[in-house]
C-alpha positions as CSV (number, residue, x, y, z in Angstrom):
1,X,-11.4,16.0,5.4
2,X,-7.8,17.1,6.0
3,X,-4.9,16.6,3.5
4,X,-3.4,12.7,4.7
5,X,-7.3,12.0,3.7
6,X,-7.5,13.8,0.3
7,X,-4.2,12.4,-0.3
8,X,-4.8,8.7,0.5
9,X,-8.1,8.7,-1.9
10,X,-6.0,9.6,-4.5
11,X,-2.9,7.6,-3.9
12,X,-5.6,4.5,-3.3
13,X,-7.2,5.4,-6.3
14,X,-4.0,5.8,-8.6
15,X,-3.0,2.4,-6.9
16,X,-6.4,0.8,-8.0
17,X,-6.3,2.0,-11.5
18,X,-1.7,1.9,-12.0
19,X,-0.8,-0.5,-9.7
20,X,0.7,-2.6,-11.7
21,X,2.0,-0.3,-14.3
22,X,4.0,1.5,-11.8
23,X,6.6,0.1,-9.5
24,X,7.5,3.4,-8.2
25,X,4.0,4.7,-7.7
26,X,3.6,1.3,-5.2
27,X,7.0,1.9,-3.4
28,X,6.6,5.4,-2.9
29,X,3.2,5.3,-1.4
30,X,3.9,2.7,0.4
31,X,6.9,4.6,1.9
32,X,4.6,7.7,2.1
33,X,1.9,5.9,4.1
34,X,4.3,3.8,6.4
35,X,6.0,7.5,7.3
36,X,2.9,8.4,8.3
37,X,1.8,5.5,10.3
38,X,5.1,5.2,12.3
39,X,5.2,9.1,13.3
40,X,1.3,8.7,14.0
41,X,2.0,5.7,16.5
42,X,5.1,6.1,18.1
43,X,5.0,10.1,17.9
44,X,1.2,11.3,18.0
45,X,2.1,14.6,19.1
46,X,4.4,15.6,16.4
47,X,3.6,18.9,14.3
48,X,1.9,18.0,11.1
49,X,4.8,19.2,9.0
50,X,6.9,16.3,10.9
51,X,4.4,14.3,10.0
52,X,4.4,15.0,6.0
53,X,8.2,15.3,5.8
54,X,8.8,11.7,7.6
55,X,6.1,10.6,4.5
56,X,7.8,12.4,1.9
57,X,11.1,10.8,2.7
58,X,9.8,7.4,2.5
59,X,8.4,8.0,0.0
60,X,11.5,9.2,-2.1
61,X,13.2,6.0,-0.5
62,X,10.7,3.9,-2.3
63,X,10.6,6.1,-5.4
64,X,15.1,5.1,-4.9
65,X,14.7,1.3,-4.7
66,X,12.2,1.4,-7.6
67,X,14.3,3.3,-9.8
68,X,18.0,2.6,-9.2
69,X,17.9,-0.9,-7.7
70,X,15.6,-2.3,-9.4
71,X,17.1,-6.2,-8.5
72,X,16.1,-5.3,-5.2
73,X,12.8,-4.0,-6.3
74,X,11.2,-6.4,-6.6
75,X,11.8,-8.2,-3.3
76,X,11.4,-4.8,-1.6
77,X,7.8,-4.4,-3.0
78,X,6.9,-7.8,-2.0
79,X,8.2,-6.8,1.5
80,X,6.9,-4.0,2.2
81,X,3.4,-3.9,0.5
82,X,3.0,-7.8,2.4
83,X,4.5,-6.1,5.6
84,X,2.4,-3.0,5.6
85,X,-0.6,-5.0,4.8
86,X,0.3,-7.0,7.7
87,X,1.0,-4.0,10.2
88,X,-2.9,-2.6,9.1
89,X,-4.2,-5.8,10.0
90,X,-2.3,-6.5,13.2
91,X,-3.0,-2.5,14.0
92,X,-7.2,-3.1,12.9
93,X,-7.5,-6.7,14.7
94,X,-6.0,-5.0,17.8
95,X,-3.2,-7.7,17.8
96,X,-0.6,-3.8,18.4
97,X,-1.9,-3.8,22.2
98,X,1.7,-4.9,23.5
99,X,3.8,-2.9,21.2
100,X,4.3,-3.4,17.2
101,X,2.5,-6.1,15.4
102,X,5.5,-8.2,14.5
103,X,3.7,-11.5,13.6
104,X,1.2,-10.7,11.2
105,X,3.6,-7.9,9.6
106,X,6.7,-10.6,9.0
107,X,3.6,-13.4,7.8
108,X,2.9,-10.7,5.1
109,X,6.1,-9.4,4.4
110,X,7.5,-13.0,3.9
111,X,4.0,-14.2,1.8
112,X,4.6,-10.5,-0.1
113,X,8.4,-11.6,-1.2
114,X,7.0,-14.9,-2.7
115,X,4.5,-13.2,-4.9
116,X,6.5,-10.7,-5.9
117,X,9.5,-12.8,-7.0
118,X,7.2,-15.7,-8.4
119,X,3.8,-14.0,-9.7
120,X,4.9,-10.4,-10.4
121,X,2.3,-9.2,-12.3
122,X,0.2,-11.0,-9.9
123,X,1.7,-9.6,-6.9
124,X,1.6,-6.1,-8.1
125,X,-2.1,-6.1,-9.5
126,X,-2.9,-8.1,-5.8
127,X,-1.0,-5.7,-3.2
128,X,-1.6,-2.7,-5.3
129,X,-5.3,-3.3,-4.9
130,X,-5.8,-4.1,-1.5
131,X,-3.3,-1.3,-0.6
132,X,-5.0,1.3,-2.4
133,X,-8.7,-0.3,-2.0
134,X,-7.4,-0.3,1.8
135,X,-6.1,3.5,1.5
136,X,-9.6,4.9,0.1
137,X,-11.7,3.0,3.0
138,X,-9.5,3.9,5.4
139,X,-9.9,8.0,4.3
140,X,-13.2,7.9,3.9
141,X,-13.9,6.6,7.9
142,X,-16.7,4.5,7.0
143,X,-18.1,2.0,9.7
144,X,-16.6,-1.7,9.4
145,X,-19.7,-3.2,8.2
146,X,-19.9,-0.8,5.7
147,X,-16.2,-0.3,5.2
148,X,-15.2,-3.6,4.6
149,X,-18.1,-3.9,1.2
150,X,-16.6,-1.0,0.1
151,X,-13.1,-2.6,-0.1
152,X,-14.2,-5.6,-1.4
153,X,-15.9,-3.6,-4.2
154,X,-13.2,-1.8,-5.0
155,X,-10.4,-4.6,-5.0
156,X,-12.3,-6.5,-7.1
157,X,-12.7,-3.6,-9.4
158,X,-9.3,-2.8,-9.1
159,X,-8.0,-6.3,-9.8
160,X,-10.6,-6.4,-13.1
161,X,-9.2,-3.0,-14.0
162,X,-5.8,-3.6,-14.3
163,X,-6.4,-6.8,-15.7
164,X,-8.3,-5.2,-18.3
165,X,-6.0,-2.2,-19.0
166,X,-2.9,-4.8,-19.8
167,X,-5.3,-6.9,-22.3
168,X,-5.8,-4.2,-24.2
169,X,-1.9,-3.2,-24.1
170,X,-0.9,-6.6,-25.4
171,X,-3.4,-6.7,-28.3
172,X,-2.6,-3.3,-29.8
173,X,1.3,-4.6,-29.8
C-alpha cells in the first residue's frame, strides 16, 4: 500500500465520520484528490512529488474557498464534490474513452449546486459520504462485486453516523 492509498483511507474515513462538520475537510480533500486524478490522467509519468504537490495545492485552494469565501462555499462544495463524483463515474463506466467525461461531471456538478444551496446539511452528510465511502473502496482495490457492498456499507454507515453525531449535538444544547 503506498502513501495516495494510506492517505485516501483516512481522508475517506474522516469524510465518513466529519463530513458534515467540516466544510474545509470536504473542500480540501476534494481539491487533494482532484490534484491527484488530473496529474494521474493527463500526466502519468510525472515524478511522485509532482504528483503530491499538484494535491497539496488543491487542496489548500479548497481549504481558501472554505475559509475566506465562505458565500461561495457553499456553491463550490456543491460543484465540485457533484463534479468529482461525476468525473469517477464517467472515469469507472468508461464513458473517459474520448477524452474527459464532461457529461456526467457537469450532471453532478449542477445536481451538487442544488443540494448544496437547498439541503446543506443534506448535501454535505450525502457527498461527504459517497466521496469518502468512494475514497476507502477505491484504496483498498477490491473487486467491483465486492467493492461496490463495501461502499454501500459504508455510506450508509456514514450517512447514520453523521446523523447521529448532530442528534446528540442538538440535545446537549
Amino acid at each position: 500500500m503506498d502513501v495516495v492509498q494510506i492517505i485516501q483511507i483516512v481522508v475517506g474515513v474522516a469524510l465518513l465520520a466529519f463530513g458534515r462538520k467540516g466544510l474545509g475537510l470536504f473542500l480540501a480533500a476534494i481539491g487533494f484528490f482532484a490534484g491527484i486524478s488530473v496529474v494521474s490522467h493527463y500526466f502519468p509519468t510525472a515524478p511522485q512529488g509532482v504528483l503530491i504537490g499538484v494535491a497539496l495545492a488543491g487542496g489548500v485552494i479548497g481549504i481558501f474557498i472554505a475559509f475566506f469565501i465562505k458565500k461561495v462555499a457553499v456553491g463550490a462544495a456543491g460543484l465540485l464534490g457533484g463534479g468529482y463524483i461525476g468525473y469517477l463515474v464517467g472515469v469507472n463506466f468508461g464513458w473517459d474513452q474520448q477524452g474527459f467525461p464532461w457529461i456526467p461531471v457537469i450532471i453532478c456538478g449542477v445536481i451538487g449546486i442544488v443540494l448544496a444551496f437547498f439541503l446543506i446539511k443534506w448535501a454535505l452528510i450525502i457527498l461527504s459520504s459517497v466521496l469518502g465511502a468512494f475514497l476507502v473502496v477505491q484504496a483498498l482495490n477490491m473487486n467491483p462485486a465486492l467493492g461496490t457492498i463495501v461502499f454501500f456499507v459504508l455510506l450508509a454507515g456514514g450517512i447514520l453516523f453523521q446523523l447521529r453525531s448532530g442528534k446528540s449535538q442538538q440535545s446537549s444544547n
